[in-house]
N, C-alpha and C positions, 0 to 999 in steps of 0.2 A: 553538406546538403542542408539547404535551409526548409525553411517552414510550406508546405505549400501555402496558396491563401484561403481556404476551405481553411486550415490550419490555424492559419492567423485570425482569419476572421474569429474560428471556435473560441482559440486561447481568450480572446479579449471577453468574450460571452463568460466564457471559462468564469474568468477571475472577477467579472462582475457577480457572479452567483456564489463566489467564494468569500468575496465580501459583504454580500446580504446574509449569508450563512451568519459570520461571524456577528455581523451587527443585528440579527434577530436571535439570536444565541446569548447576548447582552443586555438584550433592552425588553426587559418584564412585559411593556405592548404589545411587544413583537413576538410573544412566545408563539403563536399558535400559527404564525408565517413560517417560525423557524422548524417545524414539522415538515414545513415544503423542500425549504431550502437545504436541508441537511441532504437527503437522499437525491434531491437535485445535482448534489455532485458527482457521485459518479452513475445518475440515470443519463444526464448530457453525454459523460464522456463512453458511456455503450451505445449512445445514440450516435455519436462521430464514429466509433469504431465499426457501426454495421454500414455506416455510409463510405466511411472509407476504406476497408477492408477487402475488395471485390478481391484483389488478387493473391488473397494469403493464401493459406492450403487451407481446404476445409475444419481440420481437423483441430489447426491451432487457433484457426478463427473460433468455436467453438470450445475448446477451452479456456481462451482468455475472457470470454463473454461469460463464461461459467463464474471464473473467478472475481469477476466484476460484479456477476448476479448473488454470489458470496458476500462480496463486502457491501452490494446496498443493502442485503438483509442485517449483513452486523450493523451499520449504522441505524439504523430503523430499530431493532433490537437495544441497542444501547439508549437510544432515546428514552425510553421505561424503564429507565433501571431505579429511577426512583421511586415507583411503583413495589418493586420485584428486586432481590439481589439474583434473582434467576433467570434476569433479562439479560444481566450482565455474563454471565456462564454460558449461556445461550449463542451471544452475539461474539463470545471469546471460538465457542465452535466453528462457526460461522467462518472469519477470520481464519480460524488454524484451516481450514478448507479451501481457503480463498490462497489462502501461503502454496499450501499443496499443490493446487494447481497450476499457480503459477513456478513452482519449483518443476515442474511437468512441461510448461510452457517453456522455460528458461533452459530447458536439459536437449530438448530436442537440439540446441544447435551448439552443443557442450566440445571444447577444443579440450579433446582427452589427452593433448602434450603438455596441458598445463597440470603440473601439482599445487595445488592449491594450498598446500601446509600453513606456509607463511602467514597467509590470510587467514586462516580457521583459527591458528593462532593468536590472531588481534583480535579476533573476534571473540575466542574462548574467556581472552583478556580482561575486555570488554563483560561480555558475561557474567564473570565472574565479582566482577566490583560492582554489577547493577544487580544480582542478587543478593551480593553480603548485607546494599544498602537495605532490600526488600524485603529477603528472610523473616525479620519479626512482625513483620504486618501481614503477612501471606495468610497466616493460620491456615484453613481448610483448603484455601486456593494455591496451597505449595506446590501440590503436582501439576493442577493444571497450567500453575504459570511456570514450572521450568519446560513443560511439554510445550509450552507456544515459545518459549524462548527458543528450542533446538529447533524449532520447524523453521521461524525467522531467519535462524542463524543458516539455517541451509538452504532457504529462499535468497539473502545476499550473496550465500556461495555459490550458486548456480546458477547468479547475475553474474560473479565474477567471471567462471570458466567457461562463458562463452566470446573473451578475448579473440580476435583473431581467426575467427568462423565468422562472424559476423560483421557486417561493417563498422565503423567507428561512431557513425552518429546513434545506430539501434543501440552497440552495444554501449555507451555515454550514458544514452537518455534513461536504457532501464538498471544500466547498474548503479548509479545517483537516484533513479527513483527507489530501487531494493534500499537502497541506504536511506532515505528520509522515512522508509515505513519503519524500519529500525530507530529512529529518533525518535517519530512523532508515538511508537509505541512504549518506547523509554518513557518517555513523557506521562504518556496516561498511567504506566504502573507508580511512576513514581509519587504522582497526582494523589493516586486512588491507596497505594499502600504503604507508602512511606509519609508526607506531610503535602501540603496542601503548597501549590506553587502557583505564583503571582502569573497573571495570565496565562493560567496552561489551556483555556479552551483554544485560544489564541493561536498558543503554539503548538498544540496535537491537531486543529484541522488544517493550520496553514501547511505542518507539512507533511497532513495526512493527505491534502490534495496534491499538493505535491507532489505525493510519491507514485498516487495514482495518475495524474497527469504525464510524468516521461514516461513510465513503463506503456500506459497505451500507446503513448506518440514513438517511440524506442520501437515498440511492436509495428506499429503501422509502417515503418521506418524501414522494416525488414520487408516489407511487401512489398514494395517499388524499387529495390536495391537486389543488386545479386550480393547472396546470403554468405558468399565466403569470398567477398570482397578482401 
């Protein structure tokens, strides 16, 4: 299934406001553009999702907008964090609410033949070595970063196990989008608690969009396709 052109045309919008993002995010001039352009990523893509959306089910329509409306507040929230380290806590909430729901969105169409072991296990893997790195830099924020790390980890697993209920292109677009949110958040912990990484604005919103760009398109994917293709 390719792109419709609504689609295509959005995508190019898409990634021009992704890369105003990044280039007022960089350029000291541009601070006070990069207030617009930050939440402008995912206000566009709730703005394609209620337009293209008409034939989901109520229900998950409305969750996914929930968890869209989640993560423009984290972002907005994160923007003051150098005001506040309690912008940062805040917009971590935010996020863990945004994970939830889509862990809620992603379960509805959940293929219960899969056991997903194998994968929890890569995952725990994983985990496990992006903690040991973070541990000393955590200080007061230890619990609540392993709490957003299990929510993660079971937001990608319940991208995984909707294998095979869904079609191939839904279920593609948001289980690589669940994984670049898993990267681009690797990224900002490691940014922010372990040591300081050469272009991480860079590389946490190219694929923070990202991650938000196929899960919307992955979802809308499912509303014009029958769901156990």
């Amino acid at each position: 299934m390719k792109l419709t052109n609504i689609e295509k045309q959005f995508s190019i919008l898409f990634f021009i406001i992704v890369l105003f993002e990044l280039l007022t995010s960089s350029t000291e001039s541009l601070t006070n553009a990069h207030y617009i352009a930050k939440p402008a990523i995912v206000a566009s893509l709730m703005v394609l999702f209620v337009k293209e959306s008409i034939s989901l089910d109520n229900q998950l329509k409305k969750l996914t907008l929930g968890a869209l409306a989640f993560s423009l507040l984290g972002d907005v929230l994160l923007m003051f964090v150098d005001l506040s380290p309690h912008f940062f806590t805040v917009g971590l909430i935010a996020f863990l609410l945004a994970h939830f729901i889509y862990i809620i969105v992603f379960t509805k169409h959940r293929n219960r033949a899969i056991k997903p072991i194998g994968f929890i296990l890569l995952l725990l893997i994983y985990a496990a070595g992006l903690f040991y790195v973070l541990k000393s830099g955590l200080e007061e924020m230890l619990i609540p970063v392993m709490i957003y790390m299990i929510v993660i980890l079971a937001m990608a697993t319940s991208a995984f196990v909707r294998k095979g209920i869904v079609n191939k292109y839904s279920y593609n677009f948001v289980f690589i989008g669940a994984i670049f949110f898993m990267i681009s958040d690797s990224i900002l912990a490691l940014n922010k608690f372990y040591e300081a990484i050469p272009l991480a604005n860079i590389l946490i919103m190219t694929t923070y969009a990202l991650a938000q760009y196929l899960i919307v398109i992955g979802i809308l994917k499912l509303s014009v396709t029958n769901s156990k293709e």
